[in-house]
N, C-alpha and C positions, 0 to 999 in steps of 0.2 A: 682731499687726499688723506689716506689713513697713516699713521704717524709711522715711521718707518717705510714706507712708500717714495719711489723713485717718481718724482713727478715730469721732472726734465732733468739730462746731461748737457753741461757746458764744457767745452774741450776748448782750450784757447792754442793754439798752435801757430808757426809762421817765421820768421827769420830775426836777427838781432844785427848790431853793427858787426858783428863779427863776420857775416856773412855779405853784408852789403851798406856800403858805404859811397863817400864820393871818390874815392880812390881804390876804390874795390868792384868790379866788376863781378859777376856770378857767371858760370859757365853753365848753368842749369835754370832750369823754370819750377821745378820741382821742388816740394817742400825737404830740406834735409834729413838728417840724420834717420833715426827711426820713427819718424812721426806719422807716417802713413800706417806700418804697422801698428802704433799705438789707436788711429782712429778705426782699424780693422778688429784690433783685441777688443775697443769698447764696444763698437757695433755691433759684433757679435757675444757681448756680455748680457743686452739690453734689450726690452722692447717699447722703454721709455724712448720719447721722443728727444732727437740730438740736433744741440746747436752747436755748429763749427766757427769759431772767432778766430778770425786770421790778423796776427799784428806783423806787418811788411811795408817797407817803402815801396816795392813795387812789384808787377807781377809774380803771383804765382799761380803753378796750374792747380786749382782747385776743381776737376774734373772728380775728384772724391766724394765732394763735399754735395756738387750736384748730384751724381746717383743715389748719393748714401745716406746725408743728413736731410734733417726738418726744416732747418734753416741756418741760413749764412751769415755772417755779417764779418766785413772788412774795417777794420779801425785801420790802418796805418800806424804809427807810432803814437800813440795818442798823450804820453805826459802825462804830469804830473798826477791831473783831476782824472786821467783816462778810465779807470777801476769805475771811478762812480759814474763819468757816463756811461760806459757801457751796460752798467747796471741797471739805469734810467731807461737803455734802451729794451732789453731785455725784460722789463718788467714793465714794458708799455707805458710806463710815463711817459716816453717824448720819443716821437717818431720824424728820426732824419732825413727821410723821403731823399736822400740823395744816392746821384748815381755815382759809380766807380770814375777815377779820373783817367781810365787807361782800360782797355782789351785785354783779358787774361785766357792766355792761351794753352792747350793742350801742353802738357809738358815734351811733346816732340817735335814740334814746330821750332823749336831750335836744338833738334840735336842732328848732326850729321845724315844730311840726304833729307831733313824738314826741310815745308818750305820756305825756313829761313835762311838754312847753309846757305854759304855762297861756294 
């Protein structure tokens, strides 16, 4: 790559305890605040290739991430060392060959008349 050259974007995006916890429930599947926005301004900033890192204890609908980015990757809450794995992974040092511990679904599957309502 030539120096000043965009080779790849990393976007980390995803929820914190403020949003979910063991005594907090989420009423949505969807990533909050502006951050879809945010992945929409970079996307169309770019034509370097984009990795979406999502930090969440549990589902979100990453429906974005599939049409839009190069590639995905789900840490969860990862601590302390979290930074340097992930960097490990990204930069193909070590490949986690694991899968999700859970289905992440559309973000309308549970909203009113999904076929979650009840």
């Amino acid at each position: 790559a030539k120096q000043g050259e965009v080779v790849v974007v990393v976007v980390v995006v995803g929820l914190d305890q403020s949003q979910e916890s063991e005594e907090r429930d989420r009423t949505k599947i969807t990533l909050p605040g502006l951050q879809l926005q945010l992945l929409d301004a970079i996307r169309n900033a770019t034509t370097s290739p984009l990795i979406v890192v999502l930090m969440s204890g549990g589902p979100v609908d990453m429906s974005w991430a599939k049409d839009n980015a190069n590639a995905f990757l789900w840490v969860g809450y990862p601590g302390q060392s979290g930074g340097q794995a992930i960097a490990k992974v990204l930069y193909a040092r070590v490949n986690p060959s694991g899968h999700l511990p859970y289905t992440m679904y559309p973000g309308d599957y549970s909203e009113p008349g999904g076929p979650c309502s009840t």
